[in-house]
mmCIF file of the C-alpha atoms, coordinates in Angstrom:
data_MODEL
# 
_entry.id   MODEL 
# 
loop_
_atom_site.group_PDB 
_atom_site.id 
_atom_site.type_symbol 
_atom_site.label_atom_id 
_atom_site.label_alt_id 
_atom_site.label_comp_id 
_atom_site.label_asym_id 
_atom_site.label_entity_id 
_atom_site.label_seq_id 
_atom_site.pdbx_PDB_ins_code 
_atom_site.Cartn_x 
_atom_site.Cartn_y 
_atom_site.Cartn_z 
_atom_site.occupancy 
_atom_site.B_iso_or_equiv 
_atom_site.pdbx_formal_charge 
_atom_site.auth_seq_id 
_atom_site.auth_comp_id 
_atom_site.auth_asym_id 
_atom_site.auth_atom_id 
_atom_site.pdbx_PDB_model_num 
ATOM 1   C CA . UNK A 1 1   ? -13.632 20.059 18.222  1.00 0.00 ? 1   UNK A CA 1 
ATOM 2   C CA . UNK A 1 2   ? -15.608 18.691 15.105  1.00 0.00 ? 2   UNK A CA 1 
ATOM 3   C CA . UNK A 1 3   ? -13.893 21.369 13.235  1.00 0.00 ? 3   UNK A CA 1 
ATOM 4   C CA . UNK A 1 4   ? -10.452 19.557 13.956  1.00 0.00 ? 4   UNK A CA 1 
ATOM 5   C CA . UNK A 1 5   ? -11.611 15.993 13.713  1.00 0.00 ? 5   UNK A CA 1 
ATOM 6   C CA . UNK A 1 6   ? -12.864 16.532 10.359  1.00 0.00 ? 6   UNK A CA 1 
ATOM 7   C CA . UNK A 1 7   ? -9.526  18.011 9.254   1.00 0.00 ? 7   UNK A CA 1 
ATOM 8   C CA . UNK A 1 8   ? -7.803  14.455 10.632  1.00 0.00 ? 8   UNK A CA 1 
ATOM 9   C CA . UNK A 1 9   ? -10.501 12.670 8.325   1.00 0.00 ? 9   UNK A CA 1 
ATOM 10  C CA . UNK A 1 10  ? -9.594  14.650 5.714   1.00 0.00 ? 10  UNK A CA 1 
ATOM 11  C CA . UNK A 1 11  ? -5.859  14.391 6.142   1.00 0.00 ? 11  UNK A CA 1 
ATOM 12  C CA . UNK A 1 12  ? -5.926  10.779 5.913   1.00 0.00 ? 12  UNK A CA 1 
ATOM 13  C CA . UNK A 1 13  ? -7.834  10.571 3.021   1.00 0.00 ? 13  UNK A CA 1 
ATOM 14  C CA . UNK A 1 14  ? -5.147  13.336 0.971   1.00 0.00 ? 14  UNK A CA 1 
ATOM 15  C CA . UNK A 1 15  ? -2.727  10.426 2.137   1.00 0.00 ? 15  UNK A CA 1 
ATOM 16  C CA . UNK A 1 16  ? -5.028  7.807  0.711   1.00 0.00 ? 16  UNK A CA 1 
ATOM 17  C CA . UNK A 1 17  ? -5.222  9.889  -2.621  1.00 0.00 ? 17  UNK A CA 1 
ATOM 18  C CA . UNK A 1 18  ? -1.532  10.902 -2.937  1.00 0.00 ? 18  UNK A CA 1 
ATOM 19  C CA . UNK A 1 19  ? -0.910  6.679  -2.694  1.00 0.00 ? 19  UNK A CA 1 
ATOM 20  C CA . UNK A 1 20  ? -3.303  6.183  -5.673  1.00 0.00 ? 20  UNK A CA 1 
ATOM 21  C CA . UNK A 1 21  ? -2.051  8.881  -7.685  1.00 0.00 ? 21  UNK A CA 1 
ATOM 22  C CA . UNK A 1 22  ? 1.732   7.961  -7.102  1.00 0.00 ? 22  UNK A CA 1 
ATOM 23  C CA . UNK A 1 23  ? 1.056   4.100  -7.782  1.00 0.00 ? 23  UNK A CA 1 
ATOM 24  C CA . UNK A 1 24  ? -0.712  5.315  -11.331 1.00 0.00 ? 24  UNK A CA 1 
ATOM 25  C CA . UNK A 1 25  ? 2.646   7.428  -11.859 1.00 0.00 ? 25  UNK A CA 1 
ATOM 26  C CA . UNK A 1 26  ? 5.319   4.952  -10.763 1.00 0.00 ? 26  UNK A CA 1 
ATOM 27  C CA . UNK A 1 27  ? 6.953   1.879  -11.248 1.00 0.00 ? 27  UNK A CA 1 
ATOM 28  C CA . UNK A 1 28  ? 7.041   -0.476 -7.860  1.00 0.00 ? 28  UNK A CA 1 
ATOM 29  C CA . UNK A 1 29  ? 10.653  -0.229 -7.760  1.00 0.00 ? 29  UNK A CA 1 
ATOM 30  C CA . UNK A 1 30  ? 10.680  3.458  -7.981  1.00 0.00 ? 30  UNK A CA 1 
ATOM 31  C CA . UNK A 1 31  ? 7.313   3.805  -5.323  1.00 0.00 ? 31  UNK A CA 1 
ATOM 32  C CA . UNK A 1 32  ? 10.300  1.438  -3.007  1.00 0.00 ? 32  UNK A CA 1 
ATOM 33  C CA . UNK A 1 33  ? 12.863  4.611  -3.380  1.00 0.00 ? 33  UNK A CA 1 
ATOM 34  C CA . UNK A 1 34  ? 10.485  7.330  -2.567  1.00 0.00 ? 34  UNK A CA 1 
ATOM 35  C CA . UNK A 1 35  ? 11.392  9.290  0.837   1.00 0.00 ? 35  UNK A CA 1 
ATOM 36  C CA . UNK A 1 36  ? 9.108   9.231  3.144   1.00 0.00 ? 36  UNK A CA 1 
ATOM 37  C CA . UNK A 1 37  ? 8.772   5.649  2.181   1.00 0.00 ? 37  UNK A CA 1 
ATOM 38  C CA . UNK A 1 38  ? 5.532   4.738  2.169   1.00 0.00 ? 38  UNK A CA 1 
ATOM 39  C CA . UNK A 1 39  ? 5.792   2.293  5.017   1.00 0.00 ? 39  UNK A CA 1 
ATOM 40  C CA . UNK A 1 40  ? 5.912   5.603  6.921   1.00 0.00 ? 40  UNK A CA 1 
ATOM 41  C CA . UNK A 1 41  ? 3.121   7.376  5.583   1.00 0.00 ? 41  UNK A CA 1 
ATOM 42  C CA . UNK A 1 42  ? 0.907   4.337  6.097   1.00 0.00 ? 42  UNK A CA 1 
ATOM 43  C CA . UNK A 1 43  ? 2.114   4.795  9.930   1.00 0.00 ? 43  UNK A CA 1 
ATOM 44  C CA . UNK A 1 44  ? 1.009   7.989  9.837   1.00 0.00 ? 44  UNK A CA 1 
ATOM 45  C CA . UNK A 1 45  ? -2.307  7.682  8.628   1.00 0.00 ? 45  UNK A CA 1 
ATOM 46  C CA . UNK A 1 46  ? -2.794  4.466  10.961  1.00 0.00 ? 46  UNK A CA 1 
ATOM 47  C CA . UNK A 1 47  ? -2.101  7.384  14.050  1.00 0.00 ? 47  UNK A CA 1 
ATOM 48  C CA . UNK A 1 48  ? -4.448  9.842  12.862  1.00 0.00 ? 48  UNK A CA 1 
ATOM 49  C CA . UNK A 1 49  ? -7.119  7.113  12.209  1.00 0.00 ? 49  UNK A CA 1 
ATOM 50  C CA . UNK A 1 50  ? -6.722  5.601  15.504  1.00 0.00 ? 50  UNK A CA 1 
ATOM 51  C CA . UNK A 1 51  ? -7.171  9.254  16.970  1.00 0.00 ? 51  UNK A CA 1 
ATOM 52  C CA . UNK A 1 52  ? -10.019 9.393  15.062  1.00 0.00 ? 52  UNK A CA 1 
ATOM 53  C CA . UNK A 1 53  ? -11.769 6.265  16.201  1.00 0.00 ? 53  UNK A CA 1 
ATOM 54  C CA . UNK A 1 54  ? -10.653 7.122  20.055  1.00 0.00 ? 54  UNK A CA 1 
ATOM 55  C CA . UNK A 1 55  ? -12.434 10.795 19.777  1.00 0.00 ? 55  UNK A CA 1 
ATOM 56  C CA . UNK A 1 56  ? -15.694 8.938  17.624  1.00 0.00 ? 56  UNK A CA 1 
ATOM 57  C CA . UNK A 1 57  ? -15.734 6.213  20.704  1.00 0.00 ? 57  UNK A CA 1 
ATOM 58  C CA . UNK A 1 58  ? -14.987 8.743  23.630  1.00 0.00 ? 58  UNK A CA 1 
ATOM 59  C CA . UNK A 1 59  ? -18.240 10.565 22.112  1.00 0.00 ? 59  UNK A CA 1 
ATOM 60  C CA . UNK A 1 60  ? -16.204 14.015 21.179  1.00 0.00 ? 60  UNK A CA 1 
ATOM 61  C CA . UNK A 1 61  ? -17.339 13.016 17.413  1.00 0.00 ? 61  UNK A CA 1 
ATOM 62  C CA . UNK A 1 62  ? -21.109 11.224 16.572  1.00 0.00 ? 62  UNK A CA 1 
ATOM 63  C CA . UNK A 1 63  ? -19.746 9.902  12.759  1.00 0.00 ? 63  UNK A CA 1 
ATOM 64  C CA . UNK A 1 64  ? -17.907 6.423  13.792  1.00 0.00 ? 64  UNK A CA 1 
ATOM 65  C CA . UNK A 1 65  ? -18.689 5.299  10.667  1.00 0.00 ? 65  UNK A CA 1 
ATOM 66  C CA . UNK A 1 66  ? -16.494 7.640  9.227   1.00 0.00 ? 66  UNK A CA 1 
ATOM 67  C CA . UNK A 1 67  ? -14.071 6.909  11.803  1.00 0.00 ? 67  UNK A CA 1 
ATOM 68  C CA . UNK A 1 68  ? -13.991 3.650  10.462  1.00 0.00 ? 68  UNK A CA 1 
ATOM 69  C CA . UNK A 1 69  ? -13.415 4.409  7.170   1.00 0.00 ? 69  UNK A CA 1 
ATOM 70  C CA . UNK A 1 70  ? -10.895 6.666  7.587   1.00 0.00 ? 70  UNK A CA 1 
ATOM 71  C CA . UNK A 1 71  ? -9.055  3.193  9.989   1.00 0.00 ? 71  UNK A CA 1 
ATOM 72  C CA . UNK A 1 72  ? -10.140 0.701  6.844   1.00 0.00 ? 72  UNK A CA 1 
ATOM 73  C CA . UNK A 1 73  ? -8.149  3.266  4.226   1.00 0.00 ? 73  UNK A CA 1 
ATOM 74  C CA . UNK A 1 74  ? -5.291  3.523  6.917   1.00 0.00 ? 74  UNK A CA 1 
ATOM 75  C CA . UNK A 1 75  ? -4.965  -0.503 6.729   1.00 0.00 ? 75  UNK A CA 1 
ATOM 76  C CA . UNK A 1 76  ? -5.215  -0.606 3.143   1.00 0.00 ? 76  UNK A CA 1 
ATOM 77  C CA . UNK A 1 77  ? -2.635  1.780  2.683   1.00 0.00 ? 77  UNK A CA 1 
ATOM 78  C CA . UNK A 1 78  ? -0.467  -0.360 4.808   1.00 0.00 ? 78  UNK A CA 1 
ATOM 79  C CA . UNK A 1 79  ? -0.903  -3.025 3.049   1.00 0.00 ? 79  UNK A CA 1 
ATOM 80  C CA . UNK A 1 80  ? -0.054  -0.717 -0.160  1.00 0.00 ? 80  UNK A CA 1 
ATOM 81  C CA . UNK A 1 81  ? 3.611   -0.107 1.616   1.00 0.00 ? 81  UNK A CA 1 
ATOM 82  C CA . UNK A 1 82  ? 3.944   -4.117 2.400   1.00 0.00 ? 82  UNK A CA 1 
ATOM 83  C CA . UNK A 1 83  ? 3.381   -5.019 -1.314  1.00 0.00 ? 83  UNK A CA 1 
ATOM 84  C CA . UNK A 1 84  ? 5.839   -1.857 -1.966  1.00 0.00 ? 84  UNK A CA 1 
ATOM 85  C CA . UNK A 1 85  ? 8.419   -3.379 0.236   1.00 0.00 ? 85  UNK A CA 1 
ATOM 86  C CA . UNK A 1 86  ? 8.112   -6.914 -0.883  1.00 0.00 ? 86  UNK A CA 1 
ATOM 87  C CA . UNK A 1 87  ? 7.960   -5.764 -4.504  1.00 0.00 ? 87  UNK A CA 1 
ATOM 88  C CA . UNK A 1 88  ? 4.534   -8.008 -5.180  1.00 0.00 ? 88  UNK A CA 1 
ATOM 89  C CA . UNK A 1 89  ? 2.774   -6.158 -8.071  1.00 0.00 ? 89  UNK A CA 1 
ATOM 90  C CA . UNK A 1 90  ? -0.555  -8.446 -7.347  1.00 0.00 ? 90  UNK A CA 1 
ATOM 91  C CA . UNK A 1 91  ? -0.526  -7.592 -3.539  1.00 0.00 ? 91  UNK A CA 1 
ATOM 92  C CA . UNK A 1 92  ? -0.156  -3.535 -5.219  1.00 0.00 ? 92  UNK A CA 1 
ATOM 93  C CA . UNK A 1 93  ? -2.883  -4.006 -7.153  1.00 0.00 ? 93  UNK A CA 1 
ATOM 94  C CA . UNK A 1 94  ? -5.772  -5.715 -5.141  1.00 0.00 ? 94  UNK A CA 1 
ATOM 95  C CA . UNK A 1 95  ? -4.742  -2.992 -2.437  1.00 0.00 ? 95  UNK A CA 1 
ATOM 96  C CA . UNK A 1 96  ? -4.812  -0.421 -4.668  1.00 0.00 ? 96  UNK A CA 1 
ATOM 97  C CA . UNK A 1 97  ? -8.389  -1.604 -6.365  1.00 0.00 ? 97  UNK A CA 1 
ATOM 98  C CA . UNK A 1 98  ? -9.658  -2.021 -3.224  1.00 0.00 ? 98  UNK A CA 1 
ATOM 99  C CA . UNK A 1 99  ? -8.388  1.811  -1.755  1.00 0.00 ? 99  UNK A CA 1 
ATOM 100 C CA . UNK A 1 100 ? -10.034 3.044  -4.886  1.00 0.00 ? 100 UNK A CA 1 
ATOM 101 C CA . UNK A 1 101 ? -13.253 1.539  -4.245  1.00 0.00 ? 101 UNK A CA 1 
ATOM 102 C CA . UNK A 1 102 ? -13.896 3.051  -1.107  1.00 0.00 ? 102 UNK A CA 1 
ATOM 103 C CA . UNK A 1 103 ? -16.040 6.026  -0.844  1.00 0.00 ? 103 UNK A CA 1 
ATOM 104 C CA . UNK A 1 104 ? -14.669 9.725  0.150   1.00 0.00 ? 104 UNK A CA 1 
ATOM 105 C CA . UNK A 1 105 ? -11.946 8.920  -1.935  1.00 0.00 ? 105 UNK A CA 1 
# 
């Protein structure tokens, strides 16, 4: 079971990275055209972390912390996809910053 937890951590943090990587690539207005948008990846990664944090709290999995951190980079890369929507450069780039920052990125 740890085996497939781990790969869920992991998973969400390859999201996390492909985010940082496209926002160093791409203008705002072109991150807004990409398909999946990334309104929908951000969904995505908020599911997997919230699986995650259910196994870490159910005791199938003893690193919460890490469970956390994979839930923190899941709401940062929503916010990521809000500022993409709304087209708000400064909201891209304190998420962004902050995604960056964290560790196991």
């Amino acid at each position: 079971m740890t085996d497939k937890i781990e790969q869920l951590y992991q998973t969400v943090f390859k999201v996390a990275n492909h985010f940082l990587t496209q926002a160093s690539m791409f203008t705002i207005a072109e991150l807004d055209e990409h398909n999946p948008s990334y309104e929908e990846l951000a969904k995505i990664a908020r599911l997997l972390a919230g699986n995650i944090q259910s196994l870490a709290q159910m005791g199938q999995w003893e690193e919460e912390r890490i469970a956390l951190n994979a839930l923190q980079a899941a709401r940062l890369m929503e916010r990521i996809a809000q500022a993409i929507t709304k087209r708000s450069e400064e909201d891209l780039t304190v998420a962004l910053d902050e995604l960056n920052a964290m560790p196991f990125i």
